[in-house]
N, C-alpha and C positions, 0 to 999 in steps of 0.2 A: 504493500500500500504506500509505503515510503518515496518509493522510485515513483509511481505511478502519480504522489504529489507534487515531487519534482516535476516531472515531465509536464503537466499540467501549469506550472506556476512557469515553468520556461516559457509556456505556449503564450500565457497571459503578459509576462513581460517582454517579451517579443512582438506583441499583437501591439500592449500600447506606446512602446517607443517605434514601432513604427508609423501610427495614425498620426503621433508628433509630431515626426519627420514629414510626412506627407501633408499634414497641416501646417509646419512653416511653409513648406512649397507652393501652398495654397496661396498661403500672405503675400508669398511673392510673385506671385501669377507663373508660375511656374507649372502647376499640376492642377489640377480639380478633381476633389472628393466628392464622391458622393454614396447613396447607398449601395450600387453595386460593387464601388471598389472598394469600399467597406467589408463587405461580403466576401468579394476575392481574396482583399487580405490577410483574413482572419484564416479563409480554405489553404492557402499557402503556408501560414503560419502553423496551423494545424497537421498539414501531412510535413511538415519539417521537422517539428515536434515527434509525432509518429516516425520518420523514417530515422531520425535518429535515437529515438529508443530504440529499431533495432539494429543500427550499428555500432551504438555501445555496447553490444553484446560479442564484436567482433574485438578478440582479444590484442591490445594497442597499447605499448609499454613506453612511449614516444607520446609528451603531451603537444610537440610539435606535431605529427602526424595525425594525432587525434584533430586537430585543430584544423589541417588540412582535406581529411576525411569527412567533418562534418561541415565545410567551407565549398565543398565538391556537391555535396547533399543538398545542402540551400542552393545552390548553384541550379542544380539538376532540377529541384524542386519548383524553383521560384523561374523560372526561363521554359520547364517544361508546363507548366499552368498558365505562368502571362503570357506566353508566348502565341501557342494557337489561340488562344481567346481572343486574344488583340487587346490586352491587357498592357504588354509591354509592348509597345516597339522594337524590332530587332533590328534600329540603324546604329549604328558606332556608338557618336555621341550620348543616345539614353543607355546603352548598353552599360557605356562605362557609369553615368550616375546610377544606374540602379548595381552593378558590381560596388562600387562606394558605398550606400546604403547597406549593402549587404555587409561589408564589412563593419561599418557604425554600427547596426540593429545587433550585430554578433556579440563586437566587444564590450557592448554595451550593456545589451542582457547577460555576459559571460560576468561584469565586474556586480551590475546587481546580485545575481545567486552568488558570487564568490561573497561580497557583504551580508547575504544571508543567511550563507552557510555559518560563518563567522560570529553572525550575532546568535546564532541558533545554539552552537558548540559554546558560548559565554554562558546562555541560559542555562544549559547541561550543567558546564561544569558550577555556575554558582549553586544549583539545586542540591548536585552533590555534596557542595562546601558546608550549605545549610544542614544536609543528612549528617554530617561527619561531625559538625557542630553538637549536632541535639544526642549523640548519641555517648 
């Protein structure tokens, strides 16, 4: 259930530092939101989420390579859904903003969970401190 909340909470903060991103774009006349691409990007965020639950199961001793693995996946993910849709454009120039974005949205969600992994492991161990206290 653990992993499963993970993967979930990845999904959720991936979903909304991307609607950000795509909402500055907005501000700058750059992109336009609305409810379909809402939609899209939530399906995109969700089978990435999905497809890399199951390639953390493929055993990867190299957090470089994990990193590339799962950068391959979004990749696959996010170009094979916007792609036929006519969701993304597949000219150069958007190519490379939406490769950008994919990196933003990655390191971004990657430094959120690593902060909440963080504050999570504080809460453990002070509960523990408290147990060892009373006893």
């Amino acid at each position: 259930m653990s992993k499963l909340k993970f993967y979930i909470t990845m999904n959720c903060v991936s979903f909304t530092i991307l609607v950000l991103i795509y909402t500055v774009l907005c501000v700058f006349g750059m992109s336009a939101v609305n409810e379909a691409a809402i939609l899209i990007l939530f399906l995109m965020t969700t089978c990435i989420a999905a497809a890399i639950f199951f390639t953390d199961k493929i055993p990867v001793n190299s957090a470089a390579l994990r990193i590339v693995i799962d950068l391959a996946v979004i990749m696959a993910v996010v170009f094979g859904i916007g792609g036929p849709m006519g969701f993304i454009p597949l000219e150069p120039g958007y190519v490379l903003v939406v490769l950008a974005m994919i990196l933003a949205v990655y390191f971004a969600t990657f430094a959120v969970l690593v902060i909440k992994n963080k504050a999570d492991a504080e809460d453990i161990n002070q509960k523990i401190h408290e147990l060892k206290k009373e006893k």
